[in-house]
C-alpha positions in Angstrom: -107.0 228.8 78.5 -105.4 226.0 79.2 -106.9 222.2 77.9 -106.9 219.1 79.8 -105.3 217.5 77.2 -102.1 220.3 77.4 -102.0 219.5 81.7 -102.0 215.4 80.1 -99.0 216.4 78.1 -96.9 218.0 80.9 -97.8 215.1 84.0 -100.1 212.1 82.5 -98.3 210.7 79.7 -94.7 211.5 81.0 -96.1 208.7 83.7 -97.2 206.6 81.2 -93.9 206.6 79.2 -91.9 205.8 82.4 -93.7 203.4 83.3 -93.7 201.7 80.1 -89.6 202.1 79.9 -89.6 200.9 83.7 -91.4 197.7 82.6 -89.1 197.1 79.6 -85.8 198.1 81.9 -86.7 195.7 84.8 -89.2 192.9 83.7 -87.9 192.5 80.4 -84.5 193.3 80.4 -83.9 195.3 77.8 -81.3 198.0 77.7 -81.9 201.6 77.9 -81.1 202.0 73.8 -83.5 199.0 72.9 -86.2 201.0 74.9 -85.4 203.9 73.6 -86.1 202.6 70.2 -89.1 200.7 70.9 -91.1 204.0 72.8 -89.2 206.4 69.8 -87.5 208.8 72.6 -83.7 209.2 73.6 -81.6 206.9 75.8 -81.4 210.2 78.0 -85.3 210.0 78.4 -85.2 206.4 79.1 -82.6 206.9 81.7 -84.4 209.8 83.7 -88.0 207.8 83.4 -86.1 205.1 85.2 -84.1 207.3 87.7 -87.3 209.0 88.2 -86.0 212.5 87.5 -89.1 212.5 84.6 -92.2 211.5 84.4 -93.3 211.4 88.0 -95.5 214.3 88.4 -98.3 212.0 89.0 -97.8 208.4 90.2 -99.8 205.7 88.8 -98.3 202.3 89.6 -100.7 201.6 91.7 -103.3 202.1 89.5 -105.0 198.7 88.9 -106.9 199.1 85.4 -103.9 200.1 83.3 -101.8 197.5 84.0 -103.8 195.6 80.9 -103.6 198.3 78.5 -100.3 198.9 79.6 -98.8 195.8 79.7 -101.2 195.3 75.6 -98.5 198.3 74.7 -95.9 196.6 75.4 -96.3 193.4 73.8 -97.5 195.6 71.2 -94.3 197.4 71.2 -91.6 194.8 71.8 -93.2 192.8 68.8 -92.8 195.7 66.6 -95.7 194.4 64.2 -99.0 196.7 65.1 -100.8 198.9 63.8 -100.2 202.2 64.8 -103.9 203.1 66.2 -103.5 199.8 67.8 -101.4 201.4 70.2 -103.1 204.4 70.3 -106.2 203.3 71.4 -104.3 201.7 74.1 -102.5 204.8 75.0 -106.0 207.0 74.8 -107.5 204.3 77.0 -104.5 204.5 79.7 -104.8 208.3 80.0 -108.6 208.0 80.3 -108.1 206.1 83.2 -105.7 208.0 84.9 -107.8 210.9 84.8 -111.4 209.9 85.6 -109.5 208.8 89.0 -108.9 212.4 89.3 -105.1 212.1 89.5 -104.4 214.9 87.1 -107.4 217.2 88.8 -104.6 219.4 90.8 -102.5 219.9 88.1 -105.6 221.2 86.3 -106.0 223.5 89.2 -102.7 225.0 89.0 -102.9 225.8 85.6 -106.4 227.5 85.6 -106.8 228.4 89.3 -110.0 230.1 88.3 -112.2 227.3 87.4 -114.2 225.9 89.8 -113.1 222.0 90.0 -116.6 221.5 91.9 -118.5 222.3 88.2 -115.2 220.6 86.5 -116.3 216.7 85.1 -114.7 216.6 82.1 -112.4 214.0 83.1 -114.8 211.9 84.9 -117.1 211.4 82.1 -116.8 208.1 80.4 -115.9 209.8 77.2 -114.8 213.7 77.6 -116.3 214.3 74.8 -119.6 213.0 74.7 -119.8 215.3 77.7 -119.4 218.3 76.0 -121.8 217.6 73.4 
């Protein structure tokens, strides 16, 4: 069986991530190293979330709502004084988003082409887990 959160790992926060090294490429000007340090990945990821080679399984720029959170991880990030749940919560919240608006729903489907997406609310919740309780 394959989890949400494992689909998340392989389309929703690869999206994040390039989205967040796109911001600090082109709005902030940084260079591909300085990103890469700030997001702790390689220049090489940095360069392919920009080229979009990674991280573009699912598109989400035009998702309204996490431009805040997003945009919070950044400042958070650039300033380099946070605390690290700081920025987790931030990231959590982000992929919540992206997911009650269904956007990761297909790749769901490819990975467990048995379940019945009808039944399938986890994502929509307002917490997952509450759900499941």
């Amino acid at each position: 069986m394959i989890t949400p959160c494992e689909v998340a790992v392989k389309s929703v926060i690869p999206a994040i991530k390039a989205l967040m090294a796109k911001e600090l490429v082109e709005k902030h000007g940084m260079k591909q190293n300085e990103v890469a340090k700030i997001l702790g990945i390689s220049q090489s990821a940095v360069s392919k979330y920009t080229k979009k080679v990674r991280g573009h399984v699912i598109s989400i720029d035009s998702i309204e709502e996490i431009h805040i959170p997003i945009s919070s991880m950044i400042t958070l990030a650039v300033s380099g004084t946070y605390q690290r749940t700081e920025f987790l919560q931030l990231f959590c919240q982000t992929c919540l988003i992206i997911r009650r608006k269904g956007m990761m729903c297909q790749h769901c489907i490819k990975t467990e082409p048995k379940t019945n997406m009808s039944k399938c609310t986890l994502c929509l919740a307002s917490h997952p887990i509450e759900k499941v309780r």
